[in-house]
ROKE-263943 format. One record per residue (C-alpha): residue number from 1; x, y, z. Coordinates in nm, 2 decimals. Example, Ala and Ser with C-alpha at 12.3 -4.5 7.8 and 13.67 -1.06 7.14 Angstrom:
<pts>
+-----+--------+--------+--------+
!   n !     c1 !     c2 !     c3 !
+-----+--------+--------+--------+
!   1 !   1.23 !  -0.45 !   0.78 !
!   2 !   1.37 !  -0.11 !   0.71 !
+-----+--------+--------+--------+
</pts>
This chain:
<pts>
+-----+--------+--------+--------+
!   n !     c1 !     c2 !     c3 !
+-----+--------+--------+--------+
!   1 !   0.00 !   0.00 !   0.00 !
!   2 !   0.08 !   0.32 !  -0.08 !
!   3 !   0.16 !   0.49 !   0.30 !
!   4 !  -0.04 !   0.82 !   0.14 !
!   5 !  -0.31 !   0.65 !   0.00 !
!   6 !  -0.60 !   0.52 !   0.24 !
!   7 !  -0.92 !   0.34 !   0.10 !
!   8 !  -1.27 !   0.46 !   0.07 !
!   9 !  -1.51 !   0.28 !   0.22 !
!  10 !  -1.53 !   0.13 !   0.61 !
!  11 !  -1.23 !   0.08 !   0.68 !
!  12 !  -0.96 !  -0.12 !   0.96 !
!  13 !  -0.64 !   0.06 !   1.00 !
!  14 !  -0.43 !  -0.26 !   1.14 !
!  15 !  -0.12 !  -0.20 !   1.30 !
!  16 !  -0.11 !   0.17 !   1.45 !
!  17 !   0.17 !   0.27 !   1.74 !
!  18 !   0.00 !   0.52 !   2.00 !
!  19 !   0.08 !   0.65 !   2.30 !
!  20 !  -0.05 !   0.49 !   2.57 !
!  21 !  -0.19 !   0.77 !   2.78 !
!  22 !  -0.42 !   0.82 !   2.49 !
!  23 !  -0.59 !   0.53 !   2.54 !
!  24 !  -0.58 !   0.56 !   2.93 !
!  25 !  -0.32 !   0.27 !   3.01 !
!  26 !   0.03 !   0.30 !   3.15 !
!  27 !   0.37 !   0.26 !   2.97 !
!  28 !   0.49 !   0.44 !   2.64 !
!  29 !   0.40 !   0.33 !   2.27 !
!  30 !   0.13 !   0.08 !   2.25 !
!  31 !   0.01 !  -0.09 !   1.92 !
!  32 !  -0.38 !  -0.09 !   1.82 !
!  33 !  -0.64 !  -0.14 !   1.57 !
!  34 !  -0.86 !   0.17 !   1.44 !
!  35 !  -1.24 !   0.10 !   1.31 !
!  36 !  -1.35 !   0.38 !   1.07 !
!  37 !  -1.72 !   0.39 !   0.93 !
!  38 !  -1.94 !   0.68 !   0.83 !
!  39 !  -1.64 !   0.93 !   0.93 !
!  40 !  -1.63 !   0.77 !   1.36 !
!  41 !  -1.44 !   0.53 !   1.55 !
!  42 !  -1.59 !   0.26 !   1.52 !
!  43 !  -1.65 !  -0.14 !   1.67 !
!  44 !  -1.70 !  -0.27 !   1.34 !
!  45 !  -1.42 !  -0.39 !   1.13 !
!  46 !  -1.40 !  -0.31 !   0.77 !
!  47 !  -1.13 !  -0.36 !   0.49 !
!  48 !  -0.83 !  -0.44 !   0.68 !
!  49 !  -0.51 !  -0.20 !   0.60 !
!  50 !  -0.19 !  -0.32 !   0.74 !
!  51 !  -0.03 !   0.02 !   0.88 !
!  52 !   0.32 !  -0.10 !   0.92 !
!  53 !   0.35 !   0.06 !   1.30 !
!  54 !   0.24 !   0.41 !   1.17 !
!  55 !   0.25 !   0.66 !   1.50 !
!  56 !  -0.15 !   0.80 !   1.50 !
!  57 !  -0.27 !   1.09 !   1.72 !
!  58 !  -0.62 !   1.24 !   1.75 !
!  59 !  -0.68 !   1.57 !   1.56 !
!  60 !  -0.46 !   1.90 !   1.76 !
!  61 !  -0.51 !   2.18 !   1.93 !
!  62 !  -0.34 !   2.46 !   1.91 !
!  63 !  -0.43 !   2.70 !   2.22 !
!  64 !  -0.24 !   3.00 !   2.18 !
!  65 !  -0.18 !   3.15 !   1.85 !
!  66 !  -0.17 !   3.51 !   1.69 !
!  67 !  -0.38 !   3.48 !   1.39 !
!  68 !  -0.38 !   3.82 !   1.29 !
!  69 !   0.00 !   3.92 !   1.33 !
!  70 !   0.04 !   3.60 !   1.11 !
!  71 !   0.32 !   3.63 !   0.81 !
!  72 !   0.32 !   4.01 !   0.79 !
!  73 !   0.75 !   3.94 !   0.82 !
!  74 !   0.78 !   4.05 !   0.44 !
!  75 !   0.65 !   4.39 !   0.46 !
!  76 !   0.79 !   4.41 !   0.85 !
!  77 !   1.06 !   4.25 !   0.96 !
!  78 !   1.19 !   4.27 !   1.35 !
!  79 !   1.48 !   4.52 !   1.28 !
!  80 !   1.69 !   4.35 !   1.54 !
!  81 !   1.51 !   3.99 !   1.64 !
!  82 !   1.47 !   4.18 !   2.07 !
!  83 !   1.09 !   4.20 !   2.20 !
!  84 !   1.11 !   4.57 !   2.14 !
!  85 !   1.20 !   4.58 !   1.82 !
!  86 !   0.88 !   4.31 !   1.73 !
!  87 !   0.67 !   4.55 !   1.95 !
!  88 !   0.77 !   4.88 !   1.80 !
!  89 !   0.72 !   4.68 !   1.44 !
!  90 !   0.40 !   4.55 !   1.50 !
!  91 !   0.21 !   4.84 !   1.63 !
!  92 !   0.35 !   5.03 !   1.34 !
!  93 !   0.27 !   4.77 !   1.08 !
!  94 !  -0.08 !   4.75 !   1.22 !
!  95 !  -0.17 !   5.09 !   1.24 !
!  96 !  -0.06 !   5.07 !   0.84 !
!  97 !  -0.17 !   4.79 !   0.74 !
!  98 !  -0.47 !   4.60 !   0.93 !
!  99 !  -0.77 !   4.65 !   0.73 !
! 100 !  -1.05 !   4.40 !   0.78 !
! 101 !  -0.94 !   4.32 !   0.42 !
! 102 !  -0.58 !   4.25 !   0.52 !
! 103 !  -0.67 !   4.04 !   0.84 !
! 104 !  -0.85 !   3.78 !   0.68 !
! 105 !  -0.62 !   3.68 !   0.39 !
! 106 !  -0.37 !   3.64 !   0.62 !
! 107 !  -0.60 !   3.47 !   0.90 !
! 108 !  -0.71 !   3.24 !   0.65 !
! 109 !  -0.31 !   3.15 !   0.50 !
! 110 !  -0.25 !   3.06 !   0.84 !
! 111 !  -0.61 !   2.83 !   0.92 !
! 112 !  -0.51 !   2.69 !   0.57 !
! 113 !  -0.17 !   2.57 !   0.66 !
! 114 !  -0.32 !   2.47 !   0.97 !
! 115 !  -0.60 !   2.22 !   0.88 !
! 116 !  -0.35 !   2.10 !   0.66 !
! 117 !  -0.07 !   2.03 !   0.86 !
! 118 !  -0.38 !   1.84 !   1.07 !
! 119 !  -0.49 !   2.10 !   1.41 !
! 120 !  -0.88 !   2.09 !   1.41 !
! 121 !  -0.91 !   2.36 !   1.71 !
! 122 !  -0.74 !   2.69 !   1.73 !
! 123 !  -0.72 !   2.99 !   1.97 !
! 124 !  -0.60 !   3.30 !   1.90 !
! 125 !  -0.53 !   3.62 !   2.03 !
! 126 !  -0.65 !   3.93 !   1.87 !
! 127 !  -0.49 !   4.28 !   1.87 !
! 128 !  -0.76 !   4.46 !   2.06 !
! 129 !  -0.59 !   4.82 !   2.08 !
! 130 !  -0.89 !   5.04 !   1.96 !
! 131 !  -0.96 !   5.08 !   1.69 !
! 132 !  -0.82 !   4.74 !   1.59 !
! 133 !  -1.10 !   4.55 !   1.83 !
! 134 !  -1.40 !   4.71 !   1.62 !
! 135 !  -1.19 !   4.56 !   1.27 !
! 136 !  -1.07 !   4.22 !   1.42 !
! 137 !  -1.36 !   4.14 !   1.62 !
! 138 !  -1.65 !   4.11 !   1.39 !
! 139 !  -1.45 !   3.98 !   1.12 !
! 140 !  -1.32 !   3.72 !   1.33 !
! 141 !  -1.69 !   3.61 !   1.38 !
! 142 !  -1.69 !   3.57 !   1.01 !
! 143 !  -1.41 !   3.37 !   0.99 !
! 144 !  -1.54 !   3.15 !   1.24 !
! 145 !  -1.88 !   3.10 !   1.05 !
! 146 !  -1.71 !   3.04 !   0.76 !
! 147 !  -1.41 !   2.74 !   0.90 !
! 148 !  -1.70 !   2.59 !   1.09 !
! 149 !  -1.65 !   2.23 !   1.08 !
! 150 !  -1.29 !   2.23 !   0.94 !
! 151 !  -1.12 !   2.43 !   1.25 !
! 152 !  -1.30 !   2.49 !   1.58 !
! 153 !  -1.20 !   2.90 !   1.67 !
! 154 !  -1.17 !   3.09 !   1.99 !
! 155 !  -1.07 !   3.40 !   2.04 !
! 156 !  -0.88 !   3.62 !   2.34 !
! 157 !  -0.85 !   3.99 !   2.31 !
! 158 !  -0.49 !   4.16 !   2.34 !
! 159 !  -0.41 !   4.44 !   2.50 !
! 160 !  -0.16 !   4.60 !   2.77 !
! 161 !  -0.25 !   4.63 !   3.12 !
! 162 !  -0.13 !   5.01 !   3.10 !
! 163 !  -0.42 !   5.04 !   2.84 !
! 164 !  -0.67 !   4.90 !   3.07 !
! 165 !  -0.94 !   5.19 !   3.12 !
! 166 !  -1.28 !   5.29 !   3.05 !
! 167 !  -1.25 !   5.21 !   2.63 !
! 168 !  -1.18 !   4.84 !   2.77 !
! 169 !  -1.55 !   4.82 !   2.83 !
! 170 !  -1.66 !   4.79 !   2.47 !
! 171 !  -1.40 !   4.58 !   2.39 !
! 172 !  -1.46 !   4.33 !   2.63 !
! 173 !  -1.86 !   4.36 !   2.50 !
! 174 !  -1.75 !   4.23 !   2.19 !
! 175 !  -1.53 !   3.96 !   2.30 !
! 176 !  -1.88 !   3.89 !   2.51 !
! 177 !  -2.07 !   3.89 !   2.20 !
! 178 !  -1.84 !   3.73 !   1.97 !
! 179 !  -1.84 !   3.40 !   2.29 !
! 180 !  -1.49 !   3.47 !   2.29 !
! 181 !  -1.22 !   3.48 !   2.60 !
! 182 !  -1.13 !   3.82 !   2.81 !
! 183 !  -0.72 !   3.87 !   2.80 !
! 184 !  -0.46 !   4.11 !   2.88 !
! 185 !  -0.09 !   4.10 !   2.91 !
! 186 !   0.05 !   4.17 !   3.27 !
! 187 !   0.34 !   4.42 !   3.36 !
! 188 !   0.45 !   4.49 !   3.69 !
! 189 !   0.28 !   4.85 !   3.71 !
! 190 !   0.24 !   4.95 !   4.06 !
! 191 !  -0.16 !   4.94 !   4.02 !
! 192 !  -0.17 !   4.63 !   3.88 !
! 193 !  -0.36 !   4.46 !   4.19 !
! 194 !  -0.64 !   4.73 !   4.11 !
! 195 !  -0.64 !   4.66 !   3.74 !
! 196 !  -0.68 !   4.27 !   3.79 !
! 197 !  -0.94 !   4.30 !   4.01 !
! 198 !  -1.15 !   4.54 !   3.72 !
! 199 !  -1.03 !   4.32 !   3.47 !
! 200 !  -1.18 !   4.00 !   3.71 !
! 201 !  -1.48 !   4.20 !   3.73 !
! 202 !  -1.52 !   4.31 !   3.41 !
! 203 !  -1.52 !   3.91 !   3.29 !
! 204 !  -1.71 !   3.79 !   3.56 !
! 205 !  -2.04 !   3.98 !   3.50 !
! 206 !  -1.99 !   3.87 !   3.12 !
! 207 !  -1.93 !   3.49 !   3.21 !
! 208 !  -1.57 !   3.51 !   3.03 !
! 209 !  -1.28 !   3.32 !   3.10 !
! 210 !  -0.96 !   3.46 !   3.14 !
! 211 !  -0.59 !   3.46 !   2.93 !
! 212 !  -0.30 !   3.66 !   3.02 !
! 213 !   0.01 !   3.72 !   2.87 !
! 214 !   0.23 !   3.68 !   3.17 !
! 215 !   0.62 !   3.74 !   3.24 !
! 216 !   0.79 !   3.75 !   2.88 !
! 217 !   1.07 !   3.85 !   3.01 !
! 218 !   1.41 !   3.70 !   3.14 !
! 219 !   1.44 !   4.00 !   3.43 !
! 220 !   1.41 !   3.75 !   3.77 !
! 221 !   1.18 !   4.08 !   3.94 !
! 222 !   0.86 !   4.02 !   3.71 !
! 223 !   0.64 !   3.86 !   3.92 !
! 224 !   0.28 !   3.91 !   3.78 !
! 225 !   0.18 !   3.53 !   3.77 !
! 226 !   0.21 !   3.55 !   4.13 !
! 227 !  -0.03 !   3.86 !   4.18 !
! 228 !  -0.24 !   3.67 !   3.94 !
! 229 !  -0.27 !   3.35 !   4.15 !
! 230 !  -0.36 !   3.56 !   4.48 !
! 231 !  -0.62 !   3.76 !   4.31 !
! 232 !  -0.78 !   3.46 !   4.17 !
! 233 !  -0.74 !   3.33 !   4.52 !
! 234 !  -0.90 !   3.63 !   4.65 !
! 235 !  -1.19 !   3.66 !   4.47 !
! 236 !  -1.27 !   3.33 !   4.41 !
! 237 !  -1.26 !   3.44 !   4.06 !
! 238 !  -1.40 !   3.07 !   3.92 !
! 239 !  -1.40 !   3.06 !   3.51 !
! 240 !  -1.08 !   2.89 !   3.36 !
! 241 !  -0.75 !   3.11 !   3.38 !
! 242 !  -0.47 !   3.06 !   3.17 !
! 243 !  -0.11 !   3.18 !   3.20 !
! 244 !   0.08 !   3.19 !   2.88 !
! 245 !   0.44 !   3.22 !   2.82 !
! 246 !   0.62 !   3.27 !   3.21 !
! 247 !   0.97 !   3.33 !   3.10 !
! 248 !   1.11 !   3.49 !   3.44 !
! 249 !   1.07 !   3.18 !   3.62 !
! 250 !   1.37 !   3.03 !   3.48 !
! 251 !   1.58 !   3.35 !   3.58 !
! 252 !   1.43 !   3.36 !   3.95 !
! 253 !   1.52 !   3.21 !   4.22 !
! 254 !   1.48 !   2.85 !   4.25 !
! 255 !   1.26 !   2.87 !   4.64 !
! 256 !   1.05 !   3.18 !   4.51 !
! 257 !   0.98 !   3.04 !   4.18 !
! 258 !   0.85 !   2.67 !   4.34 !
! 259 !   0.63 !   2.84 !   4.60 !
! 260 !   0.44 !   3.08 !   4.33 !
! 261 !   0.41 !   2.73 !   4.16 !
! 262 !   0.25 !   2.63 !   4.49 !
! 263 !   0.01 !   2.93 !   4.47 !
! 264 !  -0.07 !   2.85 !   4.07 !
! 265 !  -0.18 !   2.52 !   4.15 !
! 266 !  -0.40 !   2.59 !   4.39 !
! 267 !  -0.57 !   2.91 !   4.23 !
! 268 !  -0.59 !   2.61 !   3.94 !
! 269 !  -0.45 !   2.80 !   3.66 !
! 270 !  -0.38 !   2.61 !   3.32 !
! 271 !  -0.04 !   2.71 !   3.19 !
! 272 !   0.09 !   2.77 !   2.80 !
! 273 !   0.41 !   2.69 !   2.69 !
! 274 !   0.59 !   2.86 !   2.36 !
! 275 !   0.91 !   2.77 !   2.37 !
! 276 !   1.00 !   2.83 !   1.99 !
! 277 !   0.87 !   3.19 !   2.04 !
! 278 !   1.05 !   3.27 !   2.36 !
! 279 !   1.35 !   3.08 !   2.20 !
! 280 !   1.36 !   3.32 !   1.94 !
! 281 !   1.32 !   3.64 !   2.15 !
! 282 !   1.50 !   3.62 !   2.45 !
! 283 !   1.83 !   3.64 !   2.59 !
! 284 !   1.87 !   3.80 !   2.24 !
! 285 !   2.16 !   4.05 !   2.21 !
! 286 !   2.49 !   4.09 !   2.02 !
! 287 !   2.63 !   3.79 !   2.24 !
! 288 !   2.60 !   3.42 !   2.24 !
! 289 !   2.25 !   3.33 !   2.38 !
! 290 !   2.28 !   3.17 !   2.73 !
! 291 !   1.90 !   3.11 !   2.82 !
! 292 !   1.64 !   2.93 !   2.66 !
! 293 !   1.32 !   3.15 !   2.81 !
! 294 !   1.14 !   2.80 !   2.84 !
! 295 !   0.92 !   2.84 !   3.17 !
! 296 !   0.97 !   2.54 !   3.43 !
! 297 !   0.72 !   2.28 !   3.29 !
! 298 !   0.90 !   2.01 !   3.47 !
! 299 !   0.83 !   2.13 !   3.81 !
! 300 !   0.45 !   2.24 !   3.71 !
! 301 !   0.37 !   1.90 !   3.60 !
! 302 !   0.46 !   1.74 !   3.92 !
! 303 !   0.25 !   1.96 !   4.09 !
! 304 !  -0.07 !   1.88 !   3.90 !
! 305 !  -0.08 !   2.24 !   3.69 !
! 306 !  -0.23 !   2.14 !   3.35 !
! 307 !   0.08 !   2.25 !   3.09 !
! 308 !   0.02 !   2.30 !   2.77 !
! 309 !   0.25 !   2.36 !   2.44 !
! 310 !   0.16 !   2.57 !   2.14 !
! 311 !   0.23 !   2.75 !   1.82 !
! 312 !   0.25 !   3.13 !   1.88 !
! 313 !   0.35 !   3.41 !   1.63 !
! 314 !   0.38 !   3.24 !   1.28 !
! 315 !   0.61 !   3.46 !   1.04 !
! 316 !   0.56 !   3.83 !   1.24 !
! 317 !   0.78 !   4.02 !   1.40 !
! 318 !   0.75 !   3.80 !   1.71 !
! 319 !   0.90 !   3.47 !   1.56 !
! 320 !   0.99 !   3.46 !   1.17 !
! 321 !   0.96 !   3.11 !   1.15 !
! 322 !   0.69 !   2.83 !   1.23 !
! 323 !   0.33 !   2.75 !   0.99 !
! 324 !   0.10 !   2.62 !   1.25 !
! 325 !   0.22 !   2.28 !   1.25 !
! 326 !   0.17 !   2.15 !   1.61 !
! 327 !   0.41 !   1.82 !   1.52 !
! 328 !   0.63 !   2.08 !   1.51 !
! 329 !   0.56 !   2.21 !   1.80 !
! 330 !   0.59 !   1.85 !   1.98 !
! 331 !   0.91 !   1.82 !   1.84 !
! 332 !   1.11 !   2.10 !   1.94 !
! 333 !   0.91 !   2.14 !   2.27 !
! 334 !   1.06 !   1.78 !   2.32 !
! 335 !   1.41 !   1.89 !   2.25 !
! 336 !   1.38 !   2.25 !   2.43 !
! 337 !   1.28 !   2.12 !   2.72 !
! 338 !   1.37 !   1.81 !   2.79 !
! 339 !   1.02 !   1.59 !   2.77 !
! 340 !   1.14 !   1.25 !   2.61 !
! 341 !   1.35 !   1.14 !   2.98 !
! 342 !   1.04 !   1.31 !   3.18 !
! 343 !   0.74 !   1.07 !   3.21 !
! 344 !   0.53 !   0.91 !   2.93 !
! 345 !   0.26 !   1.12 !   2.91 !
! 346 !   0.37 !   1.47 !   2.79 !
! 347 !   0.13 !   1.39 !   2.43 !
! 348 !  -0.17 !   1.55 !   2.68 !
! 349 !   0.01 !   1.88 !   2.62 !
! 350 !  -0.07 !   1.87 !   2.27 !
! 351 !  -0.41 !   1.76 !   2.31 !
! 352 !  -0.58 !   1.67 !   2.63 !
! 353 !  -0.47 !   1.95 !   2.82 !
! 354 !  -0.51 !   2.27 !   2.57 !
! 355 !  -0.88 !   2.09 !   2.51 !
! 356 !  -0.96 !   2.13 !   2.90 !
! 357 !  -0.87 !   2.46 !   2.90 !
! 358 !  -1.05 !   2.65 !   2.61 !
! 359 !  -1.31 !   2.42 !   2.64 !
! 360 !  -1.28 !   2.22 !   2.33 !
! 361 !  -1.42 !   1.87 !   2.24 !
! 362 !  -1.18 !   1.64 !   2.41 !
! 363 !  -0.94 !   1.44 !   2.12 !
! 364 !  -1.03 !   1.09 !   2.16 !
! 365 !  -0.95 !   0.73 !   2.00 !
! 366 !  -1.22 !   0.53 !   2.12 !
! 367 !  -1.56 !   0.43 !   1.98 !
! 368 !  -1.76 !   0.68 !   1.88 !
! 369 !  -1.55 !   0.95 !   1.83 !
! 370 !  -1.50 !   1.18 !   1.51 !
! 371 !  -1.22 !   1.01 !   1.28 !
! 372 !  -0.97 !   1.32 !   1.29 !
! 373 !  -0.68 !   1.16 !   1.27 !
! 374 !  -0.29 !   1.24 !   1.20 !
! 375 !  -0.11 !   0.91 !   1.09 !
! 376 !   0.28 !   0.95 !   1.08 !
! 377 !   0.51 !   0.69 !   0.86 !
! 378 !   0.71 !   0.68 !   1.24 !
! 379 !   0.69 !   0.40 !   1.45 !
! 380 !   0.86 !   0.58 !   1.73 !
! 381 !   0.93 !   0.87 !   1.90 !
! 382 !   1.29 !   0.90 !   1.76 !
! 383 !   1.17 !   0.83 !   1.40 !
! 384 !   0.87 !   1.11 !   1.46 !
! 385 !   1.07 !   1.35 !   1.55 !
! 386 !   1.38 !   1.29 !   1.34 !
! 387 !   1.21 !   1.39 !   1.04 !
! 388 !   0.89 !   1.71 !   0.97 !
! 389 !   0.68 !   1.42 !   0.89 !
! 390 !   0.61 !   1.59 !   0.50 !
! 391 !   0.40 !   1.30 !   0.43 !
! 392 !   0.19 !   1.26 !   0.67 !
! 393 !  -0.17 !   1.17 !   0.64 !
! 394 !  -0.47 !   1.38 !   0.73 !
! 395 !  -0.79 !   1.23 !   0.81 !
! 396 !  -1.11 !   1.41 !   0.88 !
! 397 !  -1.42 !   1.25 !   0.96 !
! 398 !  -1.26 !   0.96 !   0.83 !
! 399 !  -1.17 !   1.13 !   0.48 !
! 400 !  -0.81 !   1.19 !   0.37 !
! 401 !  -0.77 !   1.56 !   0.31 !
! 402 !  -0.55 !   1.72 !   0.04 !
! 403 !  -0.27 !   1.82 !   0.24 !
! 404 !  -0.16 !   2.10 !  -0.02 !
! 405 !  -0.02 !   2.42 !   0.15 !
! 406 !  -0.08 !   2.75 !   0.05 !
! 407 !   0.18 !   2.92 !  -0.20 !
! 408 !   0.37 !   3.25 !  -0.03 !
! 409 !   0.30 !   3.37 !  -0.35 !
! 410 !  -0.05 !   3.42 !  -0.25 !
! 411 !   0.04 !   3.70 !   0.01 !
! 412 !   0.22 !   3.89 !  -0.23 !
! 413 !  -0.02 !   4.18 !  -0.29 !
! 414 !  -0.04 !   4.25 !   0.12 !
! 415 !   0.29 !   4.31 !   0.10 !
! 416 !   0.36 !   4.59 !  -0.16 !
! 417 !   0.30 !   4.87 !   0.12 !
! 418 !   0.30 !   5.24 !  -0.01 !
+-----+--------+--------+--------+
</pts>
């Protein structure tokens, strides 16, 4: 059989390696048999397909992406690869540039290369500085309408802390409206107690979870996850919370790190990894790198705080790399920090736990499930990950996709600016 061609029809896929916590047992890799009929898991065989050990995973998610910054690189490139320099670019670029027109071919590029590569469930942040949240915002409800059924979307407004005042009203009535997520990146301002508890507030009487940008920074004194956890402690604040990024951990010290892990597990916070992102930004200067920016995933794990790993900024200012490929993401999260000596069970980051946390349909393998499948011509973790996995198959409710990506050529016109 030809490894990228799958029959029509009912169908037994014979010979699949999976990992084990998928299916709710112990160990590592684990070989079963997958049922496929009228686009489900199935307990009814059909034509038997000898798979040869092929790795299989359920359909990703990817829970923390930037949609809308996506692949403006060409027309704005980071002057000097620092987080400055992709702020300063950024803001520019969209005060230029980010016309409702603009936004959605470059949305829809990225969901393209997305559904190919095989992620079923996105969220992404949006830009939310006014008057970017009355462009982004109803258009984003478009785009949802519109990728219904091919890629489940969620959305998180974006905005400083320091722009946190009465404007933040109406924006936060059209993530309401739009079903989406109320977000915010933390800085340590000396009011920032105050403008977490309006921010709580502001989300609670809308029935809105929370995501914050939190700590992208390397400088040990940046402590905002820990103001976080209190004041979700404090007021009992009780939707979902997530924490993304976290980079000062790895700088502080090692005691007052651990015990603001202690207070993030019991305010129950789900965490967000993005290693390639803070790989790319910091510690950067005119010397040798000498810290990764990874946040200490090890240490939340053993204490029970869900972790998750995702894609970030694709081909912005932020990271000039990555095309919403979350085997990707596996792969150098496993080489950044350390998963494949750490446990058995880090494949929940890349499913399981990112679906808990948005509140996405959970991936599963068993009967009855949608067939959204990636199959991978690896039958182990060293053969996965040696190679990008190019040919790859796609299933979705039990169809193979065309797994054609988009051409760059199609962005072309976005990027002639004036």
């Amino acid at each position: 059989m030809d490894f990228q061609t799958l029959p029509t029809g009912p169908v037994t896929l014979q010979n699949l390696t999976v990992p084990a916590c998928l299916m709710g047992q112990s160990g590592d890799l684990i070989r079963i048999d997958l049922n496929i009929a009228d686009g489900h898991l199935t307990d009814q065989p059909g034509q038997g397909v000898d798979m040869r050990g092929a790795m299989v995973f359920p359909a990703f998610i990817d829970m923390h992406t930037h949609l809308d910054k996506g692949h403006i690189w060409a027309r704005a490139p980071n002057p000097d690869g620092t987080f400055q320099g992709a702020l300063d670019t950024v803001r520019a670029d969209s005060a230029a540039n980010w016309s409702a027109d603009d936004v959605r071919q470059r949305m829809e590029f990225s969901l393209r290369c997305a559904y190919a590569h095989g992620t079923r469930a996105i969220r992404t942040h949006l830009d939310s500085i006014p008057p970017q949240d009355d462009i982004s915002w109803p258009l984003f409800k478009d785009i949802r309408t519109e990728w219904a059924g091919r890629i489940d979307l969620q959305a998180v407004c974006l905005i400083g802390c320091d722009r946190m005042n009465d404007r933040f009203v109406h924006t936060a009535d059209l993530v309401a409206d739009a079903g989406g997520v109320l977000g915010m990146v933390t800085y340590p301002l000396p009011d920032l107690k105050d403008r977490l508890l309006g921010f709580f507030k502001l989300a609670e009487a809308r029935g809105l979870a929370a995501d914050f940008h939190v700590d992208e920074t390397l400088d040990p004194a940046s402590e905002t996850l820990r103001l976080i956890a209190e004041t979700v402690l404090e007021t009992g604040f009780s939707a979902p919370v997530t924490v993304g990024h976290l980079c000062s951990l790895s700088t502080q010290d090692e005691a007052r790190a651990l015990d603001t892990l202690d207070l993030v597990a019991k305010a129950g916070l789900n965490v967000v990894s993005l290693p390639m992102c803070n790989l790319y930004l910091q510690d950067r200067g005119p010397s040798t790198p000498r810290f990764r920016g990874i946040t200490l995933v090890h240490e939340m794990k053993a204490r029970g705080i869900p972790v998750s790993f995702a894609s970030d900024n694709t081909r912005d200012p932020f990271y000039a790399y990555g095309d919403m490929d979350m085997l990707e993401v596996m792969r150098e999260a496993t080489r950044i920090g350390h998963l494949d000596h750490a446990g058995t069970d880090w494949t929940h980051a890349f499913l399981t736990n990112p679906a808990r946390a948005c509140g996405f349909d959970q991936p599963s393998l068993t009967h009855g499930a949608p067939a959204d499948l990636v199959i991978c011509k690896a039958r182990s973790w060293t053969e996965l990950f040696a190679r990008p996995q190019s040919d790859r198959i796609v299933l979705r409710q039990g169809r193979q996709i065309d797994r054609t990506l988009p051409d760059y050529a199609d962005l072309d016109d976005l990027m002639r600016t004036p």
